[in-house]
C-alpha positions as CSV (number, residue, x, y, z in Angstrom):
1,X,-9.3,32.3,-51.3
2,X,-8.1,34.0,-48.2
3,X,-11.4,35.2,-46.7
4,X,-12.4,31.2,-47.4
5,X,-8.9,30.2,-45.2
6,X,-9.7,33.0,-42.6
7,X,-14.0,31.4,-42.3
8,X,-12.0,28.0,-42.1
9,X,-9.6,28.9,-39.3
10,X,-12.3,31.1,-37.4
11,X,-14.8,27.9,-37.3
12,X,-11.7,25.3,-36.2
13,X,-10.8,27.8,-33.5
14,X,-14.4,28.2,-32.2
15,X,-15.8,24.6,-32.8
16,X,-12.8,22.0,-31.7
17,X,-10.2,24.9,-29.9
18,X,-7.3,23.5,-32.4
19,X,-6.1,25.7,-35.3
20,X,-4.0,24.0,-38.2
21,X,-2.4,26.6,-39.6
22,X,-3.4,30.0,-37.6
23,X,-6.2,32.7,-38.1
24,X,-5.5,34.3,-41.1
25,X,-6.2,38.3,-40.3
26,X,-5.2,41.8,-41.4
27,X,-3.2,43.5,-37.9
28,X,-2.3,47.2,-37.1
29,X,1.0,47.4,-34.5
30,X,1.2,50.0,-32.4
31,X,3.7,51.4,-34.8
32,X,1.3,52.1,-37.4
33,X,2.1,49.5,-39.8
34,X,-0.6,47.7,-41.3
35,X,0.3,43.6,-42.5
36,X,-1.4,40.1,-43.1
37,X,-0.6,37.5,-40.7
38,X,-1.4,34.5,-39.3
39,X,-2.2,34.5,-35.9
40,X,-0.8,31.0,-34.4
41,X,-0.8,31.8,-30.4
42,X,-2.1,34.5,-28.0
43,X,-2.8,35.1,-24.6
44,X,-3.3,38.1,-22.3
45,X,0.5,38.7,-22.5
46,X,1.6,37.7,-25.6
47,X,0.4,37.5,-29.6
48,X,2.3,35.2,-31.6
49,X,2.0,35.4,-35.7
50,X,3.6,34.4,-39.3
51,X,4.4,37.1,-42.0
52,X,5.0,35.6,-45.4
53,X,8.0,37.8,-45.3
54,X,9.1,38.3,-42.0
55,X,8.5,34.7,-40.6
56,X,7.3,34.0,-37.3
57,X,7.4,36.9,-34.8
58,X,6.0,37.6,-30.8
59,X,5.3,41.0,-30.0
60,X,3.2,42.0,-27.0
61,X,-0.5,41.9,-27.3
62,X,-1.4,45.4,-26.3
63,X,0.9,46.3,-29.3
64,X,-1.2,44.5,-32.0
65,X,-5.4,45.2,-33.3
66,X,-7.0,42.9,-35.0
67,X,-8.7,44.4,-38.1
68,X,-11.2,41.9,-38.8
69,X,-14.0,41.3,-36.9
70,X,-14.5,37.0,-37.3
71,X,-10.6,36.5,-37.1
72,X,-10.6,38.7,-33.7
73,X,-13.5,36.6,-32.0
74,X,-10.7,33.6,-33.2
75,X,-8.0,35.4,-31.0
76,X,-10.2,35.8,-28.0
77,X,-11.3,32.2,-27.9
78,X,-7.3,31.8,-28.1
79,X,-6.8,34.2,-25.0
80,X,-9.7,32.3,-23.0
81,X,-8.2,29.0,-23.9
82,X,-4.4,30.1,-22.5
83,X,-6.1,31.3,-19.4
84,X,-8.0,28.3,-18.9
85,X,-6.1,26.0,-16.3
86,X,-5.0,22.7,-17.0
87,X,-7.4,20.2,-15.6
88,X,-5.7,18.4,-13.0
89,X,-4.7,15.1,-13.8
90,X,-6.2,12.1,-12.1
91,X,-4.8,10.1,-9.5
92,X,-4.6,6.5,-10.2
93,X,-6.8,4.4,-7.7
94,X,-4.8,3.1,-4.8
95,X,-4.1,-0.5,-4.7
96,X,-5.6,-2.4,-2.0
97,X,-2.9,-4.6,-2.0
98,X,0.5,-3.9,0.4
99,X,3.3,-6.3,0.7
100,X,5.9,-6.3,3.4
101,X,9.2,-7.8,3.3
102,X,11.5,-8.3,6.2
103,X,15.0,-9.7,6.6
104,X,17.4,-9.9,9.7
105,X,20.3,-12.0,11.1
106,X,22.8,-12.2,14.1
107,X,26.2,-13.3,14.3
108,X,28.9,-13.4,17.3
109,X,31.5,-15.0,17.3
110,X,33.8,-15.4,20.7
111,X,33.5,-17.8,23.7
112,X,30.5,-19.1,21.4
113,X,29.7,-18.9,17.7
114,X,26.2,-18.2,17.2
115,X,24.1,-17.2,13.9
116,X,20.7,-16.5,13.3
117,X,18.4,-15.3,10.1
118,X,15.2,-14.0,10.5
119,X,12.9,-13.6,7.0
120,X,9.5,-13.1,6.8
121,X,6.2,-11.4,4.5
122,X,3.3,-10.3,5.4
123,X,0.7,-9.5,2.3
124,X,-2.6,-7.6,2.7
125,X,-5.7,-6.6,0.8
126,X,-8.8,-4.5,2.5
127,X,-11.6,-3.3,1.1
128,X,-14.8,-1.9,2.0
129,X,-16.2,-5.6,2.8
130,X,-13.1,-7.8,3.1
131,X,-10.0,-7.8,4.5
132,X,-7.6,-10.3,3.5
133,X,-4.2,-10.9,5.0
134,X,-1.5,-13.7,4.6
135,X,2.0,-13.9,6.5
136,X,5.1,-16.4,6.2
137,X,8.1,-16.1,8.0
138,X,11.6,-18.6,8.6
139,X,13.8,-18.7,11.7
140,X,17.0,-20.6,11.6
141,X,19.7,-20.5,14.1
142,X,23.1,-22.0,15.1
143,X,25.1,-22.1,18.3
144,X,28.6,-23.2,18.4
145,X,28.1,-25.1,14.8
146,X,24.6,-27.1,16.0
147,X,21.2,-25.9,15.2
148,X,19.4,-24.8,17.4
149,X,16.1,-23.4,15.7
150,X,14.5,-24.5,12.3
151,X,10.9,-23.1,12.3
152,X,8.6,-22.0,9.2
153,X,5.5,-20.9,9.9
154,X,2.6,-19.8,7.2
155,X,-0.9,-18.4,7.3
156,X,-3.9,-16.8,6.2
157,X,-6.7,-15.3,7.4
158,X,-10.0,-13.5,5.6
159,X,-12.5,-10.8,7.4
160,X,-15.9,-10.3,6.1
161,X,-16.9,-6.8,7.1
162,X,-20.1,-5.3,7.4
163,X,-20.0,-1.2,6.4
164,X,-21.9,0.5,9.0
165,X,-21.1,-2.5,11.6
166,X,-18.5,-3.3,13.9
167,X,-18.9,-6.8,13.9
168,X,-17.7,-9.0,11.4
169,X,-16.9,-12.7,10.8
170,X,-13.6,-14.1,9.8
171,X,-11.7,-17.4,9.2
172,X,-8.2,-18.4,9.3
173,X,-5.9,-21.5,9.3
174,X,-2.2,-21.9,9.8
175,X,0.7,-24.3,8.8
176,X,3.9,-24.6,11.3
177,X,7.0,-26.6,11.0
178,X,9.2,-27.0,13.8
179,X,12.7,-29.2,14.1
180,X,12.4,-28.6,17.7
181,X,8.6,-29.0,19.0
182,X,6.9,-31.7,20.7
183,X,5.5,-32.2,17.0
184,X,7.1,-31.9,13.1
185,X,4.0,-30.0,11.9
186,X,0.6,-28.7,12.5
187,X,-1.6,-27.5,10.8
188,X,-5.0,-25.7,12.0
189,X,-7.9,-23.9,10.8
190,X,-10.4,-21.6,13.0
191,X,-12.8,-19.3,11.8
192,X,-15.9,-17.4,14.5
193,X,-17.1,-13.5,14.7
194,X,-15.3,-10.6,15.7
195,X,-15.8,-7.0,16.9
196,X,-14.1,-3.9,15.9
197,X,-13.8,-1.8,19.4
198,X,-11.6,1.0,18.0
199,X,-11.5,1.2,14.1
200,X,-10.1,4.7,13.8
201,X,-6.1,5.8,13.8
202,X,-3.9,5.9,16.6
203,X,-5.5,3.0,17.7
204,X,-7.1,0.0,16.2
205,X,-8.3,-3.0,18.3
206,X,-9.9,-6.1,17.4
207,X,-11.8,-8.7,19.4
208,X,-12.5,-12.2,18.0
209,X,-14.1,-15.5,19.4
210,X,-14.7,-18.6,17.3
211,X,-13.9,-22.1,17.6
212,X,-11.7,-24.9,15.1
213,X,-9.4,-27.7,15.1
214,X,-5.4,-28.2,15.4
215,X,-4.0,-31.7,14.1
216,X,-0.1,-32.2,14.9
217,X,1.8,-34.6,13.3
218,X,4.9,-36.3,14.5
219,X,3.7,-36.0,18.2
220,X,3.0,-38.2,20.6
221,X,-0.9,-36.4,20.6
222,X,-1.4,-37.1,17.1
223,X,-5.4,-36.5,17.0
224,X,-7.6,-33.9,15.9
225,X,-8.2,-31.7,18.4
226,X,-10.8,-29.4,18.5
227,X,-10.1,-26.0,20.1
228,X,-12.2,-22.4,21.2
229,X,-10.8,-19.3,20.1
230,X,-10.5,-16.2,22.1
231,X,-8.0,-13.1,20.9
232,X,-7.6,-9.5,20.1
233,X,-5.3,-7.9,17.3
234,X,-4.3,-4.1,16.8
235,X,-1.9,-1.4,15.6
236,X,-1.4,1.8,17.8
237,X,-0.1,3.9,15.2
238,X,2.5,6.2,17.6
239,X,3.5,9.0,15.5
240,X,3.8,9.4,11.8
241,X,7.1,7.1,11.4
242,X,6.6,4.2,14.0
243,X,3.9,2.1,14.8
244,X,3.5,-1.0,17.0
245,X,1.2,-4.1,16.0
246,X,0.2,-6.9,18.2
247,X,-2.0,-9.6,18.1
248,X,-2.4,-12.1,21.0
249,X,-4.8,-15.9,20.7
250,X,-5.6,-18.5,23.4
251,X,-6.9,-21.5,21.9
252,X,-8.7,-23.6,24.7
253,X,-8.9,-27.4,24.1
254,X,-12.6,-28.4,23.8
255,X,-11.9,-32.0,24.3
256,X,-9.3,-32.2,27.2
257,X,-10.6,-29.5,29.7
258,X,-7.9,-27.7,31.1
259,X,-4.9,-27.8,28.2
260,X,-4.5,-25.1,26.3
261,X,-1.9,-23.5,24.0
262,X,-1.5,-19.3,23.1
263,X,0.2,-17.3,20.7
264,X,1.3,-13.9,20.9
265,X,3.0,-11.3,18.5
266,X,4.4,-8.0,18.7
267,X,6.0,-6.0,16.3
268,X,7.6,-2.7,16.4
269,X,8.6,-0.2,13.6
270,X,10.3,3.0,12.7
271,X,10.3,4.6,9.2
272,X,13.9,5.3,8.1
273,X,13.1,6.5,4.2
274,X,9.6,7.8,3.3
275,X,11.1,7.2,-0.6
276,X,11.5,3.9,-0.3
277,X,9.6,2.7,2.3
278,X,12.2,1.2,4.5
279,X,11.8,0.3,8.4
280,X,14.3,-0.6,10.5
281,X,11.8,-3.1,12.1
282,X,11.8,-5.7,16.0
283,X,9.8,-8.1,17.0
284,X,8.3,-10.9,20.0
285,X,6.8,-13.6,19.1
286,X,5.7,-16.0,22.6
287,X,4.1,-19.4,22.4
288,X,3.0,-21.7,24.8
289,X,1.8,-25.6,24.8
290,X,0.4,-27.1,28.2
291,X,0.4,-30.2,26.6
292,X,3.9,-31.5,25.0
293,X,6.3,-34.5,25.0
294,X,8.1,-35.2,27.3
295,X,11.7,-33.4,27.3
296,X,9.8,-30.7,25.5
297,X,9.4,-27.2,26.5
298,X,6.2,-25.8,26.8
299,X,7.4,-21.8,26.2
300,X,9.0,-20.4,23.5
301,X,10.1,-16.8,22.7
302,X,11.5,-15.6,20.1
303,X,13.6,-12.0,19.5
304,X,14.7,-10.9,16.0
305,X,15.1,-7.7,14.3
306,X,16.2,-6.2,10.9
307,X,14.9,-4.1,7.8
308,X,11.6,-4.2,6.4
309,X,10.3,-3.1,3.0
310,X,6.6,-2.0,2.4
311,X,5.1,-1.4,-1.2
C-alpha cells in the first residue's frame, strides 16, 4: 500500500505540481538514522517532512538523502518549483477615462463684502481613434449683498483621429447661461478639421478651422447666426508637478462681415499630493462680443482659483 501512495504522490508532483499529502519516501539524515517520511516541502535550503512519530519537522536539505529513486525525482521537481519565480501579476488596463473636479471661492469682507464660488469638471476619454472631452463649470459672485455674476457654462467636444496622421476632424457645441450678457442663453455647435503640430510631451499644440452656428436667446440679435472657426488648444506640461493648458477660438460672423466674438482659456496647475491626486489649481478665462446690447460690455475676464481633484 505504501509503494502504491509513494507511485501516487510521485505522478501528482510531476504531472499537476500539487501534492495532497507529501511524497511518501524512506530518508537517511546526516546523522545516520534511517526513517519513513513524508516529504511535504523542499527547496534548495530547506526539506520539510512528517514522521508518524515525530510529527512535522524542517531540517536542512544538505542534511537529508532520499533513498528512493521515484520519490527523489518528486523532491527535485519540488526544489525547481520553489526556485521558480512568481509570475508577475498583471496590470489592469488603464482606463481611458479621467475626471477632474475643481472647487474655489473668495470672501472679504471690509469697506466691501464680496463672495465668489468657482466649481467646475472637466471629463475626458482618448483613445487610439477618438478623443472625447466634456467640461461644465458655475461662477457666482456677490458684492456688497447684490450679485454680480451668475454664469454656467457646458460643453462637449469629440476628435476623430487618424493613427499615423496628424490631421483629424472634430465637432463641438456649447451651452452658456449668463444673468449678465447682452443675451440669457446661447447655445452653439461647430465642428471642421484640425491639425496636430506638436503631439509629443512638454508640448502639445493643436490647430483647428471649421465653421457652425451660434443662436442667442433673450438678446436683442435673436437669429441664427452662422460663424467660421479658427483656434488652437494645448498643454505645455512644465515639469513633473505643474502644467499649464490653454485653448484660444475666434469665431468670425459669416453673415455680418466684420463682428466677431473669441474665447480664450488658461489654466495653471501644481501637484500638491501624488496619492491623491490633488492640485492646488488658477485660471483666465477672456471673452469678447463685438456685437452686444446696448449698456452691455463687450469684454469679460474672469480670475478664480482653488483645489482640483483628478482620478
Amino acid at each position: 500500500m505504501g509503494r502504491i501512495n509513494r507511485v501516487l504522490n510521485v505522478g501528482l508532483m510531476l504531472g499537476v505540481g500539487t501534492v495532497a499529502w507529501g511524497v511518501e519516501t524512506p530518508i537517511r539524515l546526516s546523522t545516520g538514522e534511517v526513517m519513513q517520511v513524508d516529504v511535504i516541502e523542499a527547496n534548495a535550503e530547506t526539506i520539510k517532512f512528517v514522521h508518524p512519530v515525530l510529527g512535522e519537522m524542517t531540517v536542512a536539505r544538505s542534511a537529508v538523502e532520499i533513498l528512493d529513486a521515484e520519490a527523489g525525482d518528486a523532491v527535485a521537481a519540488m526544489e525547481r518549483a520553489a526556485e521558480e519565480p512568481e509570475p508577475p501579476a498583471e496590470e489592469a488596463p488603464k482606463s481611458p477615462w479621467k475626471t477632474k473636479i475643481t472647487a474655489g471661492g473668495a470672501l472679504t469682507d471690509g469697506n466691501s463684502e464680496t463672495a465668489s464660488i468657482h466649481a467646475g469638471v472637466v471629463v475626458t476619454r482618448e483613445t487610439e481613434r477618438m478623443a472625447t472631452k466634456f467640461d461644465a463649470a458655475y461662477f457666482y459672485a456677490e458684492n456688497s449683498g447684490e450679485r454680480s455674476e451668475n454664469r454656467f457654462t457646458a460643453g462637449v467636444q469629440n476628435d476623430w483621429l487618424n493613427p499615423g496622421s496628424k490631421w483629424f476632424y472634430f465637432a463641438r457645441a456649447r451651452f452658456d447661461s449668463d444673468e449678465f450678457q447682452s443675451w440669457d442663453t446661447r447655445v452653439s455647435a461647430h465642428g471642421g478639421i484640425g491639425y496636430r503640430l506638436f503631439e509629443d510631451d512638454p508640448f502639445k499644440l493643436n490647430l483647428r478651422a471649421g465653421a457652425g452656428a451660434t443662436k442667442e436667446f433673450g438678446s436683442d440679435n435673436d437669429e441664427i447666426r452662422p460663424e467660421a472657426l479658427l483656434g488652437l488648444d494645448g498643454s505645455w506640461k512644465i515639469s513633473e508637478k505643474s502644467s499649464l493648458v490653454f485653448d484660444s477660438t475666434i469665431y468670425p460672423d459669416l453673415k455680418n462681415t466684420g463682428e466677431y466674438r473669441t474665447l480664450s482659456n488658461a489654466g495653471y496647475s501644481i501637484l500638491l499630493d501624488e496619492k491623491t491626486n490633488l492640485s492646488l489649481t488658477a485660471g483666465l478665462q477672456h471673452e469678447y462680443q463685438s456685437e452686444v446690447d446696448s449698456g452691455r460690455e463687450h469684454s469679460d475676464v474672469r480670475l478664480f482659483a482653488g483645489l482640483a481633484l483628478e482620478f
